[in-house]
C-alpha positions as CSV (number, residue, x, y, z in Angstrom):
1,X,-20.7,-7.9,30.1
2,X,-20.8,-7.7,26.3
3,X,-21.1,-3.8,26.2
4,X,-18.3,-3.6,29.5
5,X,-16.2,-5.3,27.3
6,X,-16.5,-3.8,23.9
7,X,-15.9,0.0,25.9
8,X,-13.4,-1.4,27.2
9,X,-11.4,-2.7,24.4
10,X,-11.6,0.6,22.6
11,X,-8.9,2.1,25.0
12,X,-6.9,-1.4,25.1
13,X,-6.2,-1.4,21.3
14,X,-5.7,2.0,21.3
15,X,-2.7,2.2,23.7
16,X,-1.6,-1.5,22.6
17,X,-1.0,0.0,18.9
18,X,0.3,2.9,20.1
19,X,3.2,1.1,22.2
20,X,3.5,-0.9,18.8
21,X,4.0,2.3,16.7
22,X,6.3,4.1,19.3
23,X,8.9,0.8,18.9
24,X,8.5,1.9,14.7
25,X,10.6,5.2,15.6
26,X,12.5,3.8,18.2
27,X,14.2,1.0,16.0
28,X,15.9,4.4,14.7
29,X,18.2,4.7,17.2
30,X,20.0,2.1,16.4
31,X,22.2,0.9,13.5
32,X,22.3,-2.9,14.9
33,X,19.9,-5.4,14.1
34,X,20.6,-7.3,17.5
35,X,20.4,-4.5,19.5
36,X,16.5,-4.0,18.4
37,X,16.1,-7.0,19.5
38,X,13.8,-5.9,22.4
39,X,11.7,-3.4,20.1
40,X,10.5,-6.4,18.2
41,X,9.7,-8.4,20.7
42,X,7.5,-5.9,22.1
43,X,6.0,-5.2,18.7
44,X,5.4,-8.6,18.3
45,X,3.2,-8.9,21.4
46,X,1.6,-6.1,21.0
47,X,0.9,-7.3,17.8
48,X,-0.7,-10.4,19.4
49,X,-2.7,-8.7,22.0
50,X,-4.3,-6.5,19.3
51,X,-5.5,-9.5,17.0
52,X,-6.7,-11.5,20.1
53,X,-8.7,-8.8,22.1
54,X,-10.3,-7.6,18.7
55,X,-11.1,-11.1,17.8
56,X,-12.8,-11.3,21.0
57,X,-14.8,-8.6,21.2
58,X,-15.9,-10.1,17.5
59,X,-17.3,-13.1,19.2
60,X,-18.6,-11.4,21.5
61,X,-20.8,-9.3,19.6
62,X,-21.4,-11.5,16.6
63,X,-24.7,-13.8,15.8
64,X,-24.3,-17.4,15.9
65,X,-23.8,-18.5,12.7
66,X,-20.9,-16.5,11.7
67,X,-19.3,-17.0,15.7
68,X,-19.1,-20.4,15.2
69,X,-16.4,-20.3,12.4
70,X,-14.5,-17.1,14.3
71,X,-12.3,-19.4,16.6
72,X,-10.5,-21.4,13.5
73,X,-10.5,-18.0,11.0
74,X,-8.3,-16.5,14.1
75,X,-6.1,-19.1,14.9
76,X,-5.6,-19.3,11.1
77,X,-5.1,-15.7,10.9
78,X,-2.6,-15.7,14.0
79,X,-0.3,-18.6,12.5
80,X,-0.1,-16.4,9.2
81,X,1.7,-13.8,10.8
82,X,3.5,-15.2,13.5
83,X,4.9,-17.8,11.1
84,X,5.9,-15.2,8.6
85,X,7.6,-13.7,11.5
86,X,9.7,-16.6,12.5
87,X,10.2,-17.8,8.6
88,X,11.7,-14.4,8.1
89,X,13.9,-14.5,11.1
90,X,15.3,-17.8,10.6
91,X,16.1,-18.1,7.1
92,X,16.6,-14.6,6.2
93,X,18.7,-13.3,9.1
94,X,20.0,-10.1,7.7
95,X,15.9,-9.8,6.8
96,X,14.8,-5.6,8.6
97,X,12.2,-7.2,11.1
98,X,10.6,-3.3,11.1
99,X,10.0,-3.8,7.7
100,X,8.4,-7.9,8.5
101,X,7.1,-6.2,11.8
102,X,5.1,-3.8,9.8
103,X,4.2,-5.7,7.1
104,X,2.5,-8.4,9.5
105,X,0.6,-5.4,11.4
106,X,-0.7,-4.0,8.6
107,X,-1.9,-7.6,7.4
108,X,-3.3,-7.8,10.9
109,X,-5.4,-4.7,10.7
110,X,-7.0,-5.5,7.3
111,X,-7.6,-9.2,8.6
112,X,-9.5,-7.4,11.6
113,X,-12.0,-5.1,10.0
114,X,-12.3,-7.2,7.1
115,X,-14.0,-9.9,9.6
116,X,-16.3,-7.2,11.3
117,X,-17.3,-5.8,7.6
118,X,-17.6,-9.1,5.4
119,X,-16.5,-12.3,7.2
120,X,-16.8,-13.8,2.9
121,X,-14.4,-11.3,1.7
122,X,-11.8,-11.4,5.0
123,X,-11.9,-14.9,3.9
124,X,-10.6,-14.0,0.7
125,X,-8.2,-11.4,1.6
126,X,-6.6,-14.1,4.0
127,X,-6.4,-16.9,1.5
128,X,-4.7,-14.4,-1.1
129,X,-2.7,-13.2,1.2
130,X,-1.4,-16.5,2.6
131,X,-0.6,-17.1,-0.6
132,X,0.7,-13.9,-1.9
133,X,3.5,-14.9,1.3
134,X,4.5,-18.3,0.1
135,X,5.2,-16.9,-3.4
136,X,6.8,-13.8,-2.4
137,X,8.9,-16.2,0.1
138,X,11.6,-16.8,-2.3
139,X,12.2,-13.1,-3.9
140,X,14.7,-12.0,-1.4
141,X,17.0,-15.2,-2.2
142,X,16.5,-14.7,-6.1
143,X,17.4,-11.0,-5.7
144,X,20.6,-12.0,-3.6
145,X,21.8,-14.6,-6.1
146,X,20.7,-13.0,-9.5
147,X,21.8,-9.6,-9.5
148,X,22.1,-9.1,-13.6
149,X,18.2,-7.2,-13.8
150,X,19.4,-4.3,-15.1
151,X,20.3,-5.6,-18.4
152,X,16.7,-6.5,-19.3
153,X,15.3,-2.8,-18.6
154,X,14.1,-3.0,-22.2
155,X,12.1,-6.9,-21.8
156,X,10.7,-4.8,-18.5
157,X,9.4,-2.1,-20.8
158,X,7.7,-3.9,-23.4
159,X,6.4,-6.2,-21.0
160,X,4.7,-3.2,-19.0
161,X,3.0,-1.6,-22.3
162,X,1.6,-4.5,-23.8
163,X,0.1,-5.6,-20.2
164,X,-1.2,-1.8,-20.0
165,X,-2.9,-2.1,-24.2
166,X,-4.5,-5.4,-23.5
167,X,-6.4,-3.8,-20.5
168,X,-7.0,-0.8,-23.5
169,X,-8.5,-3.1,-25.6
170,X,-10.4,-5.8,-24.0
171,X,-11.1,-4.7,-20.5
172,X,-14.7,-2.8,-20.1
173,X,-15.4,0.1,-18.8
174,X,-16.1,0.3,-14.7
175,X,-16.8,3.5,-13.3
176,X,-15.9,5.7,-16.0
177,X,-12.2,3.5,-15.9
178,X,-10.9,0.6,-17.9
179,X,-8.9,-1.5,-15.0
180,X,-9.1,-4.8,-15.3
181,X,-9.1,-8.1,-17.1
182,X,-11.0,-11.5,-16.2
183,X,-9.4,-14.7,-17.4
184,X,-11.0,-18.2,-15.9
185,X,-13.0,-16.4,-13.9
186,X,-10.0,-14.4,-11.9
187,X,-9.9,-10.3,-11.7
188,X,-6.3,-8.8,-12.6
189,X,-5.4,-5.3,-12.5
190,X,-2.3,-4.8,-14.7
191,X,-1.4,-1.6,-13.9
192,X,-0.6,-2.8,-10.5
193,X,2.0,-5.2,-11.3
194,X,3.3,-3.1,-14.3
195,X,4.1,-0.5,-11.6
196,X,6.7,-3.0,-10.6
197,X,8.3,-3.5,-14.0
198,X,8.3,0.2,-15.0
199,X,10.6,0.9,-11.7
200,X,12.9,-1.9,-13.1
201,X,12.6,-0.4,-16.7
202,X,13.7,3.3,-15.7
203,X,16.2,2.5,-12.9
204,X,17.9,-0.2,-15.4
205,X,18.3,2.9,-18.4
206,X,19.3,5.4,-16.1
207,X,21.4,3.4,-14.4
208,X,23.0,1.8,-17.2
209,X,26.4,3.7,-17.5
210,X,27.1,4.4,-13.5
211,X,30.7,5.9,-14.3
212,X,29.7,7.9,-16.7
213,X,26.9,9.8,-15.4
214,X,23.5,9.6,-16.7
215,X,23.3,10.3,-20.8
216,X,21.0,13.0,-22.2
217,X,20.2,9.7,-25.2
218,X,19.2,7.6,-21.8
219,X,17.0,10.3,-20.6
220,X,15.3,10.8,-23.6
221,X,14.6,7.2,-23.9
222,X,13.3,6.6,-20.2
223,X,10.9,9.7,-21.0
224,X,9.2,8.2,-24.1
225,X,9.0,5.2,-21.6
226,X,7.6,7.3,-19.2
227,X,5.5,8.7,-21.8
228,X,4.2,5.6,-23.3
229,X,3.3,3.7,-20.0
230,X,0.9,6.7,-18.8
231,X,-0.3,7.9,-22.3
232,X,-2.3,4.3,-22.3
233,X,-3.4,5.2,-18.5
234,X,-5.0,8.0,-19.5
235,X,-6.8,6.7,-22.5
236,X,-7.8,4.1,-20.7
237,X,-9.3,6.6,-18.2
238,X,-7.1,4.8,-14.9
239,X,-6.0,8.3,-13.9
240,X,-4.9,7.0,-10.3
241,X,-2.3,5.3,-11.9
242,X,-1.3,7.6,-14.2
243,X,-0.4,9.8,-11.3
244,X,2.0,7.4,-9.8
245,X,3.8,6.3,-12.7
246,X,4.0,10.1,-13.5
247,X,5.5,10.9,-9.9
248,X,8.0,7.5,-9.7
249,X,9.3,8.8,-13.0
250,X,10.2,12.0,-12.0
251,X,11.2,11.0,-8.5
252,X,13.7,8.4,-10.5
253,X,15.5,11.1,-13.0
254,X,15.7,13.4,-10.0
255,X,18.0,11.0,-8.0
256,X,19.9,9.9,-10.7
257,X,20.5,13.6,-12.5
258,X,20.3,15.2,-8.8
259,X,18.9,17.9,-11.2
260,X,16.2,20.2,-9.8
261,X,15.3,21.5,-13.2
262,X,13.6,17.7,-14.1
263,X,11.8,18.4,-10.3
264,X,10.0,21.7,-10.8
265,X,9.4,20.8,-14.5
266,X,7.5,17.5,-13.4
267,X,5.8,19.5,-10.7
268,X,4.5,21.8,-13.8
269,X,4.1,19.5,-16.0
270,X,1.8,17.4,-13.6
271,X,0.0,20.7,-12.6
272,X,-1.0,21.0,-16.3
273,X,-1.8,17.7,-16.7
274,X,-4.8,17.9,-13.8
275,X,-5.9,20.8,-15.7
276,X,-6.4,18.8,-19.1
277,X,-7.3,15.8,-17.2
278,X,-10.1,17.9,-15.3
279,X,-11.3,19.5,-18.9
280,X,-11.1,16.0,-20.7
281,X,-12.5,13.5,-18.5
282,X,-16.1,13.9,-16.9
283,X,-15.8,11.2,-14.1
284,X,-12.5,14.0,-12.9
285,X,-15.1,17.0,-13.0
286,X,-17.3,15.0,-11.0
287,X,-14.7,13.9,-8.2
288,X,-13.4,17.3,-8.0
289,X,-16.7,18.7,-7.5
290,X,-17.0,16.2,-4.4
291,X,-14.0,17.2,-3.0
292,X,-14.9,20.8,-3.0
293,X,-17.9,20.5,-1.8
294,X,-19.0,17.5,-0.4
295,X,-22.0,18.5,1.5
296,X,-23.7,20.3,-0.7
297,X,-23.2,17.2,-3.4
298,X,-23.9,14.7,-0.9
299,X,-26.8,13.3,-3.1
300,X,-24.2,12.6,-5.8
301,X,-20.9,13.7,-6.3
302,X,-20.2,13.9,-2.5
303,X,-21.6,11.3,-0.8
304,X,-19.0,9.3,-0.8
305,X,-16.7,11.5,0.7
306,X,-19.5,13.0,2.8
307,X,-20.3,9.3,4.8
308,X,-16.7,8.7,5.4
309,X,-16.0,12.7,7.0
310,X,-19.3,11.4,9.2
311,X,-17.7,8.1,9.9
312,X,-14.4,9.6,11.2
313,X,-15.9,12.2,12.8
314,X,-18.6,10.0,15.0
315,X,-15.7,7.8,15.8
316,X,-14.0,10.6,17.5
317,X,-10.5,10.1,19.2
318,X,-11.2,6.6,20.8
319,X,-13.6,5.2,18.0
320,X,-17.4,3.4,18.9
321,X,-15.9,-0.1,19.6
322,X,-15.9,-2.8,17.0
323,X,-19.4,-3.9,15.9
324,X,-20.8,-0.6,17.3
325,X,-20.7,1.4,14.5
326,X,-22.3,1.5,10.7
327,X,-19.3,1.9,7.9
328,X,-21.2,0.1,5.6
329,X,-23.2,3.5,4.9
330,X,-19.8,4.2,2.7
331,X,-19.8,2.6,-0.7
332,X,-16.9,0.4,-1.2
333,X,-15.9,0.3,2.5
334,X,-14.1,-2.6,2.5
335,X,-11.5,-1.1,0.0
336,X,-10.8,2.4,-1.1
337,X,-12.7,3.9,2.4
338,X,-11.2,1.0,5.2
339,X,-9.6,4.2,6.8
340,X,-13.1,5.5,7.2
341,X,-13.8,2.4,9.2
342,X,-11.1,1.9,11.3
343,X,-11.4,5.4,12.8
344,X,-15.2,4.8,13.2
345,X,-15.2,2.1,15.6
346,X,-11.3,2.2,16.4
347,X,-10.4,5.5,16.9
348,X,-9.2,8.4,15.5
349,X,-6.0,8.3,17.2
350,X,-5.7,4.0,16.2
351,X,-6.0,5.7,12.4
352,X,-3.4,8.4,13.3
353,X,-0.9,4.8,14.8
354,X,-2.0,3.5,11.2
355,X,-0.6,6.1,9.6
356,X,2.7,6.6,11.5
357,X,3.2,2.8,11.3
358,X,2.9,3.4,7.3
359,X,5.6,6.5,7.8
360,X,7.8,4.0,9.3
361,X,7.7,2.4,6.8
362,X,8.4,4.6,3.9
363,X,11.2,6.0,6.1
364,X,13.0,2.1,6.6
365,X,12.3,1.7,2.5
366,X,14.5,5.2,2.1
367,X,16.7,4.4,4.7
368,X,17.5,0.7,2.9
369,X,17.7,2.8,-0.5
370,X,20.8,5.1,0.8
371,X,22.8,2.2,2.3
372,X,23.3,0.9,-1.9
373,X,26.7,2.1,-3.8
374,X,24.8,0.8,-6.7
375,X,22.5,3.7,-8.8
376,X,20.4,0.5,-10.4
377,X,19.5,-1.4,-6.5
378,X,19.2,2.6,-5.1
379,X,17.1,3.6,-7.8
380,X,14.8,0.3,-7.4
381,X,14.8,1.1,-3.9
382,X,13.4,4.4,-4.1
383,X,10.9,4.0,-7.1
384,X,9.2,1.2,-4.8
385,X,9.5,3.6,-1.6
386,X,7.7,6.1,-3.5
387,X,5.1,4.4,-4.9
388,X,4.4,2.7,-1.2
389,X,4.6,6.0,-0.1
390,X,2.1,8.2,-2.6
391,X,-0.4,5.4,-3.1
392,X,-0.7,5.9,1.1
393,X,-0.6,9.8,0.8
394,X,-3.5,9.7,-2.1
395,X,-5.7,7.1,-0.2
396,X,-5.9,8.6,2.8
397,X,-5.9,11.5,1.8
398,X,-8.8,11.1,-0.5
399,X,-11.0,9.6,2.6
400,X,-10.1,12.5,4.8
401,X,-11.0,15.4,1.7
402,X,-7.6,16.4,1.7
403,X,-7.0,15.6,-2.0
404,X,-9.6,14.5,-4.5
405,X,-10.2,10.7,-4.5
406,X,-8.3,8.5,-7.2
407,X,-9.6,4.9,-6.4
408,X,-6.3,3.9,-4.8
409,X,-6.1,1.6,-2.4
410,X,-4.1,1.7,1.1
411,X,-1.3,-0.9,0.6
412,X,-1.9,-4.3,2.8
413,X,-5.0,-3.0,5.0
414,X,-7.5,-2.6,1.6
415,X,-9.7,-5.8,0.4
416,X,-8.3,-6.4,-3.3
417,X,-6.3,-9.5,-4.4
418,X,-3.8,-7.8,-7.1
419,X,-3.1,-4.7,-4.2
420,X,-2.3,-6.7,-1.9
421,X,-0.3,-9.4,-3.3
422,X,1.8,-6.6,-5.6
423,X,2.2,-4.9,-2.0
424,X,3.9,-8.0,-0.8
425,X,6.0,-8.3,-4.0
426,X,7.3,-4.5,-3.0
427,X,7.8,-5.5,0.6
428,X,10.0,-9.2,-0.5
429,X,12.2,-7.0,-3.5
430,X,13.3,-4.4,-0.4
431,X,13.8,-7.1,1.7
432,X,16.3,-8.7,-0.8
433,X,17.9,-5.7,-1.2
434,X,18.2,-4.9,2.8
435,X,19.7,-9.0,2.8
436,X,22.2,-8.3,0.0
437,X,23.4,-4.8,2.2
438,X,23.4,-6.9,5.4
439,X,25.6,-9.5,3.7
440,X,28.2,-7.0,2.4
């Protein structure tokens, strides 16, 4: 009954998240919150469906010990999201519901194949995430009431840097990278949350004079900004990083200038910088070297890369069923390869929903970002989209060999306490700005 069930389930999720994913597109057809009513409704039970069948194919096929504690981790797990749902709907009421819809899926997802790959670190991911919520609650009311954070694009600046040099200094070296920094016992990444205050730092110079046009003195500025911020990423070997900042910037001076000359000379200027970045830095040579050729470096370079291609690839279009298959043959599964996962025992085509379901996303985020008259609140807007956006396009495209791997995780699904909670920070500030549209 077990086995019947598990089969079964495999085609259940798959056309339950597919019915969730087609709603994603559908919401844009129309302009009206109320008239999408319906969409999210279905979402949301889709939603529900998907967390209970998976949950109980988990306790079907798990030993005793750890099925014991399954029933309370998923009515825990449940509450979290339909909670956020209804706090979101009742006290935010211009709050997107896509973007809370989507948002609570995603959470979902990672909650799900956390618990089939390490019930101690879904436990984790849940408690951060809970709360990562409860703190991130309040962002879209202080963005709607205190609307002067352009003038502190400098405080935002300095901030960033001097978060960035202590990691220089005092962090040690991981994997060829210097990334984070223990205090009391806690791991912080930095550059994650400084991601957040170099968007504010760029989009308040840039868009500090919106009659006038955007200086040549406040372009210089933002670019020894710019400059600064991933001059210390790259010394401090967190290349990953480097390559967002790099791409927010120019992303940023492109919409304010609407000059292509500052798009194709970032594009070359990044192209250059992989080629000194492959010629400086061993640990680049060696990832690039996977990427190319991941089979015949699959003792070293490759394997990696190599294990999650095989895990994708047995899953085939409808996956092997939860608990049927064996991700944790891929280092590091849990984070930087969960995609790996989830199209191993999941499916193929529930990774391709996964990945439209982030698209939505993305495209809500630019949608929000052209409803603002202000540059600062557009420029915010997009800076966040785009980060959302890349850091999705370089995960998955470094587990499916498309580009070389960078060690970036996929927003809201990866295990990893600073991701996920700097995701939900992204998520609240483009709330608050959708609220502070809706309310105009």
């Amino acid at each position: 009954m077990e086995i019947i069930i598990a089969a079964l389930s495999r085609y259940i999720l798959i056309i339950l998240i597919a019915v969730y994913t087609f709603q994603c597109f559908l919401v844009f057809r129309f302009h009206d919150e109320h008239a999408r009513n319906g969409i999210y409704i279905r979402q949301n039970i889709a939603m529900i469906l998907i967390h209970l069948l998976s949950f109980i194919v988990l306790y079907l096929g798990m030993g005793e010990p750890d099925r014991q504690k399954l029933p309370l981790f998923y009515i825990i797990q449940q509450l979290t999201t339909i909670l956020v749902i209804l706090f979101y709907r009742l006290v935010y009421k211009g709050a997107n519901r896509l973007i809370v819809n989507n948002m609570c899926m995603l959470l979902t997802i990672s909650f799900i194949i956390l618990t089939r790959l390490s019930y101690e670190r879904a436990i984790k991911q849940v408690l951060i995430a809970i709360a990562s919520l409860i703190l991130t609650s309040v962002i879209p009311y202080i963005l709607m009431k205190f609307q002067n954070l352009r003038r502190f694009y400098y405080a935002f600046a300095v901030l960033g840097v001097l978060m960035l040099l202590i990691v220089l200094v005092f962090s040690n070296t991981v994997h060829g990278s210097k990334l984070n920094i223990n205090i009391g016992g806690v791991t912080f990444q930095p550059s994650e949350f400084v991601k957040l205050l170099f968007v504010l730092a760029i989009a308040g110079l840039l868009a500090r004079k919106p009659t006038q046009g955007v200086r040549l003195k406040d372009i210089m500025i933002s670019a020894v900004i710019a400059c600064v911020h991933i001059l210390i990423l790259v010394l401090s070997k967190d290349l990953g990083s480097a390559l967002i900042y790099f791409v927010v910037y120019i992303t940023l001076l492109f919409v304010a200038t609407g000059k292509r000359f500052f798009l194709y000379g970032g594009l070359m200027a990044g192209a250059l910088g992989g080629i000194i970045g492959y010629r400086l830095f061993s640990h680049v040579r060696v990832r690039i070297e996977g990427w190319q050729d991941p089979m015949g470096t699959i003792d070293n370079a490759g394997y990696q890369i190599a294990q999650s291609l095989f895990a994708i690839g047995t899953g085939g279009f409808f996956g092997m069923g939860l608990l049927q298959g064996a991700p944790e043959k891929i280092p590091v599964v849990w984070s930087d390869f969960i995609f790996a996962a989830i199209c191993e025992e999941l499916g193929v085509l529930f990774g391709i929903c996964l990945i439209l379901i982030c698209v939505s996303c993305f495209v809500m985020f630019m949608n929000i970002s052209m409803k603002f008259r202000d540059p600062f609140y557009r420029l915010v807007a997009v800076g966040l989209s785009v980060i959302y956006g890349f850091q999705v396009f370089l995960n998955l495209g470094g587990v499916t060999k498309f580009v070389p791997l960078t060690g970036v995780t996929l927003p809201l699904v990866s295990y990893g306490g600073n991701s996920i909670m700097v995701s939900l920070i992204m998520f609240a500030i483009i709330q608050g700005m959708y609220n502070a549209v809706y309310q105009e």
